[in-house]
mmJSON file of the N, C-alpha and C atoms, coordinates in Angstrom:
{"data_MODEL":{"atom_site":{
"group_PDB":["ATOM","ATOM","ATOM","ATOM","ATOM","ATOM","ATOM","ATOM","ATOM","ATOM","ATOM","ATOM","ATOM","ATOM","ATOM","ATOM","ATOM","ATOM","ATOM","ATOM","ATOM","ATOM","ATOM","ATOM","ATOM","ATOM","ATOM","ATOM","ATOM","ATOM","ATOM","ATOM","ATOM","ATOM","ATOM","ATOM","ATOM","ATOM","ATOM","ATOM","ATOM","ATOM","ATOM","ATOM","ATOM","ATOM","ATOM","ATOM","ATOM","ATOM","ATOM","ATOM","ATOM","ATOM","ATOM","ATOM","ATOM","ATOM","ATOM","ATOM","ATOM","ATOM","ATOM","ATOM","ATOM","ATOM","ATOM","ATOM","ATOM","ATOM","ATOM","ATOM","ATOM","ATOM","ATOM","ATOM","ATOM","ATOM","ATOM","ATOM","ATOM","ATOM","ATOM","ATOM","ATOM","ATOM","ATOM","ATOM","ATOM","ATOM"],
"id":[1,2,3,4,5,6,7,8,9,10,11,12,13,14,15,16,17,18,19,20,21,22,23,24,25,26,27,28,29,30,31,32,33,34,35,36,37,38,39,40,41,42,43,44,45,46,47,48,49,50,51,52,53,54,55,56,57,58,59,60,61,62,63,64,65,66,67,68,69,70,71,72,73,74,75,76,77,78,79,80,81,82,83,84,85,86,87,88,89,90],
"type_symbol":["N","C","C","N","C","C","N","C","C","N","C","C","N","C","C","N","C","C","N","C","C","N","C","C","N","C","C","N","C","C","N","C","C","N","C","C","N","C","C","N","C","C","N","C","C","N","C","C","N","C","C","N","C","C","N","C","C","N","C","C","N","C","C","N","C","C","N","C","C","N","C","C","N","C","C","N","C","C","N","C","C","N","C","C","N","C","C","N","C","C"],
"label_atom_id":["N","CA","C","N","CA","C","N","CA","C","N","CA","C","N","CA","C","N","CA","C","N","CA","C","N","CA","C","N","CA","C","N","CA","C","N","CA","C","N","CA","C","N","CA","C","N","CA","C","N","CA","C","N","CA","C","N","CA","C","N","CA","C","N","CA","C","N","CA","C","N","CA","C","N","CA","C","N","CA","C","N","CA","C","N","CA","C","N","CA","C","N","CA","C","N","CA","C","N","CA","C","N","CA","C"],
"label_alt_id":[null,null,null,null,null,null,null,null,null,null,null,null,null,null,null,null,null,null,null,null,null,null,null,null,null,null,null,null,null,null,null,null,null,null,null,null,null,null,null,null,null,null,null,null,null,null,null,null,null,null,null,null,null,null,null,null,null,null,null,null,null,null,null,null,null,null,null,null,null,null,null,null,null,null,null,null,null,null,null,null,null,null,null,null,null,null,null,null,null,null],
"label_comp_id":["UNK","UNK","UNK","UNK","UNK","UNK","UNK","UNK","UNK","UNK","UNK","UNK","UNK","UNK","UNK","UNK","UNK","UNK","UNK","UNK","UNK","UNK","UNK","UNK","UNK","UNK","UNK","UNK","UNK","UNK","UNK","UNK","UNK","UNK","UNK","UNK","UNK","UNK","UNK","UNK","UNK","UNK","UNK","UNK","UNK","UNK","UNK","UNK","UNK","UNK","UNK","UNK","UNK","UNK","UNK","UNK","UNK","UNK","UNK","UNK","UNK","UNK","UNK","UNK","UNK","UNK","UNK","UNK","UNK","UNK","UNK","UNK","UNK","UNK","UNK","UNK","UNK","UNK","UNK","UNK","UNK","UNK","UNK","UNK","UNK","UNK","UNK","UNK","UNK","UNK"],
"label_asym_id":["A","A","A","A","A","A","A","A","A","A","A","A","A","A","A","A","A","A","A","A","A","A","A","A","A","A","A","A","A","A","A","A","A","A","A","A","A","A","A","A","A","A","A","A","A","A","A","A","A","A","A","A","A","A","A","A","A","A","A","A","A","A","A","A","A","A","A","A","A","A","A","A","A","A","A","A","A","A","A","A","A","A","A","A","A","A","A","A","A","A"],
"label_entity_id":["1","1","1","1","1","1","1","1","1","1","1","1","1","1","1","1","1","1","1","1","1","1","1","1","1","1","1","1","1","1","1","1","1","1","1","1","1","1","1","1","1","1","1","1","1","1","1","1","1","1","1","1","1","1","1","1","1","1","1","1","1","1","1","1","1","1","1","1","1","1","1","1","1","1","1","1","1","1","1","1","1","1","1","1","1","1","1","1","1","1"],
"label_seq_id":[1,1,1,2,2,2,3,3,3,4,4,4,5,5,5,6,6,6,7,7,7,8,8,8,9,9,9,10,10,10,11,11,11,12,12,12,13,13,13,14,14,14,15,15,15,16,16,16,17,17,17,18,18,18,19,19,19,20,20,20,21,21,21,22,22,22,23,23,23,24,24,24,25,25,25,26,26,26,27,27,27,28,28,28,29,29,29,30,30,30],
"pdbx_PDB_ins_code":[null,null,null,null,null,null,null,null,null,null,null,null,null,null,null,null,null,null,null,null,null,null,null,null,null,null,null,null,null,null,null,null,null,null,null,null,null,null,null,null,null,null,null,null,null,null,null,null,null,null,null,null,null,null,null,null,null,null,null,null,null,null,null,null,null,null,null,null,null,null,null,null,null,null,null,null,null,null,null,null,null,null,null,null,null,null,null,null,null,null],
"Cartn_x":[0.856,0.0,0.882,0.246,0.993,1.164,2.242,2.694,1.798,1.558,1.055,-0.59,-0.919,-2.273,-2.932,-1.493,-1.854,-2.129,-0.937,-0.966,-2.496,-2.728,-3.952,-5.336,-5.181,-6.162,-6.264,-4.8,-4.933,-5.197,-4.992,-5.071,-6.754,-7.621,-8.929,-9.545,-8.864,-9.45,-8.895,-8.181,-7.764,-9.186,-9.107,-10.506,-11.568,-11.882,-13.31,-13.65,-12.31,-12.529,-12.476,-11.794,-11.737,-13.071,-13.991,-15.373,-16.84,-16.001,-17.34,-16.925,-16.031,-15.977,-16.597,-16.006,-16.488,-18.304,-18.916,-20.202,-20.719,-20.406,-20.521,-20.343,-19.582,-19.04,-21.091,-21.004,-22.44,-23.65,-23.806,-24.834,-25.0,-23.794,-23.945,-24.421,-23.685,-24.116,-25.721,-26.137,-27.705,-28.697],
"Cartn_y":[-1.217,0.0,1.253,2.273,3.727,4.328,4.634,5.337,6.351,7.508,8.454,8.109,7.315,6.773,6.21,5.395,4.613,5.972,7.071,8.18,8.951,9.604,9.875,9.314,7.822,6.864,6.84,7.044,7.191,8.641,9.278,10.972,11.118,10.569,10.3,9.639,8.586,7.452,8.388,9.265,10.258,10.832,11.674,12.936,11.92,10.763,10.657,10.546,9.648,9.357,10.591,11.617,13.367,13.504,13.376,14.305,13.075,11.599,11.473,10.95,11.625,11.913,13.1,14.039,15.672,15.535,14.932,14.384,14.01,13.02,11.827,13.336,13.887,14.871,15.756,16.549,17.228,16.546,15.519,14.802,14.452,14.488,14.102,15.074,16.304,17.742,18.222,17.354,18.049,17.644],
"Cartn_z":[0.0,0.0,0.0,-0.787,-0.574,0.76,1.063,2.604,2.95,1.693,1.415,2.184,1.2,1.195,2.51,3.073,4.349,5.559,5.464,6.156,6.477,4.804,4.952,5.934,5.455,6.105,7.374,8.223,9.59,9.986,9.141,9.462,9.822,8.634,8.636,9.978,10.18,11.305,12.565,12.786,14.048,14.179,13.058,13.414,12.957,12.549,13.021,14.55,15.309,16.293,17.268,16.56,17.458,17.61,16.43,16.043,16.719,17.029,17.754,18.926,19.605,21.186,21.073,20.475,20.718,20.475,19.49,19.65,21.116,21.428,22.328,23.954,23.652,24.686,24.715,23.877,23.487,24.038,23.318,23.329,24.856,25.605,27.004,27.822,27.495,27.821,28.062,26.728,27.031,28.215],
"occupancy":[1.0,1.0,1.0,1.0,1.0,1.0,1.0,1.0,1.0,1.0,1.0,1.0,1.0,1.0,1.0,1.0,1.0,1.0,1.0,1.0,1.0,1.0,1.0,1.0,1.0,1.0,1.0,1.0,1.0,1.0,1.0,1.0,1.0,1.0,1.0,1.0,1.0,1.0,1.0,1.0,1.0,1.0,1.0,1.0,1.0,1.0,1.0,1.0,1.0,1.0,1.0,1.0,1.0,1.0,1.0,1.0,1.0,1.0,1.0,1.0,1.0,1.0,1.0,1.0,1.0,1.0,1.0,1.0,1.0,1.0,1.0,1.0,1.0,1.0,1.0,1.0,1.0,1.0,1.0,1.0,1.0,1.0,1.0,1.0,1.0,1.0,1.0,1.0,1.0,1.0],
"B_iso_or_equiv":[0.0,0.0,0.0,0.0,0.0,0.0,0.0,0.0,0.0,0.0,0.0,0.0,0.0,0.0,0.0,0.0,0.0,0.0,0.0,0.0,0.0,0.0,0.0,0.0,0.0,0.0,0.0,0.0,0.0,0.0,0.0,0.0,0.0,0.0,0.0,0.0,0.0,0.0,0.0,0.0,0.0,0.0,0.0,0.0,0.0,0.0,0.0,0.0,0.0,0.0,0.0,0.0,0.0,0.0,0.0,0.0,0.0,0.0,0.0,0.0,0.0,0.0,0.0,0.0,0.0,0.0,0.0,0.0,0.0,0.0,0.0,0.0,0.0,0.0,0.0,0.0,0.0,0.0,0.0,0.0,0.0,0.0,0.0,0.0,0.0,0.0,0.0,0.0,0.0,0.0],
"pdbx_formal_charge":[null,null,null,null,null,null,null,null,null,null,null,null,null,null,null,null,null,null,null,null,null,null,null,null,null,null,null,null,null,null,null,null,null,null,null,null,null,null,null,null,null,null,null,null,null,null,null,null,null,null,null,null,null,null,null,null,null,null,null,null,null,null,null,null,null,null,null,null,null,null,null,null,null,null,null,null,null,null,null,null,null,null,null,null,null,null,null,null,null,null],
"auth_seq_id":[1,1,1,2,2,2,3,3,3,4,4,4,5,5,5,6,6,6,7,7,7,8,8,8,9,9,9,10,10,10,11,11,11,12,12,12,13,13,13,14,14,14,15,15,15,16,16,16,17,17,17,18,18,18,19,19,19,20,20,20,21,21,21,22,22,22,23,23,23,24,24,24,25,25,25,26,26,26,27,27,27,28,28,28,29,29,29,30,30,30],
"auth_comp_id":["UNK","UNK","UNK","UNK","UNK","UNK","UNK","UNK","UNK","UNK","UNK","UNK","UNK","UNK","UNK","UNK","UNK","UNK","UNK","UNK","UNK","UNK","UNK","UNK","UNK","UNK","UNK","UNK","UNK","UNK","UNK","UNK","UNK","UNK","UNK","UNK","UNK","UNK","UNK","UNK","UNK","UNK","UNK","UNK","UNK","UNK","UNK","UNK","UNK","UNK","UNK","UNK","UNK","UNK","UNK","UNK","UNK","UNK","UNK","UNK","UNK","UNK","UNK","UNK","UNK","UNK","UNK","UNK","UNK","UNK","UNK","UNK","UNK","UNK","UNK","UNK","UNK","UNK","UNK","UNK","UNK","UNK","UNK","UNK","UNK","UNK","UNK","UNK","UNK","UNK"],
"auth_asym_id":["A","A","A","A","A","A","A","A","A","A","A","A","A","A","A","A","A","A","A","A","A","A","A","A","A","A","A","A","A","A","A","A","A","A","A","A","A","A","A","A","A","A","A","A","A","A","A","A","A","A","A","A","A","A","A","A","A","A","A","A","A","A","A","A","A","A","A","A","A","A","A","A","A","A","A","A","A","A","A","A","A","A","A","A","A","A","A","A","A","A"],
"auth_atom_id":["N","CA","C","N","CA","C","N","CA","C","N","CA","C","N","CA","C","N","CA","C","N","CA","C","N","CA","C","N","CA","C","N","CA","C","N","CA","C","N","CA","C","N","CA","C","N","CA","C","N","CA","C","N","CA","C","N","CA","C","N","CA","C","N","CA","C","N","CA","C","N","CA","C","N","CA","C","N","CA","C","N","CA","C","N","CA","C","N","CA","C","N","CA","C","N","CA","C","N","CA","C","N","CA","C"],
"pdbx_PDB_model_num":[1,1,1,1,1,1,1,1,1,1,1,1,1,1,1,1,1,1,1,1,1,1,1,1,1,1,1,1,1,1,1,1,1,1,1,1,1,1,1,1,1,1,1,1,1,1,1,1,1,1,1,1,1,1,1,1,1,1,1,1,1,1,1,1,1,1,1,1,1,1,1,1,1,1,1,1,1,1,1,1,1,1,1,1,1,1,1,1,1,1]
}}}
């Protein structure tokens, strides 16, 4: 696999997991 490619992929799989704590964070809030 491309380094590049593999990079990206984890770059992606970081901030989904950023954006549904920060969710998960909210949703708890209310």
């Amino acid at each position: 696999m491309d380094a590049a490619l593999r990079e990206a992929l984890l770059a992606g799989t970081q901030l989904a997991c950023v954006l549904a704590e920060a969710a998960a964070h909210i949703a708890l809030s209310k």
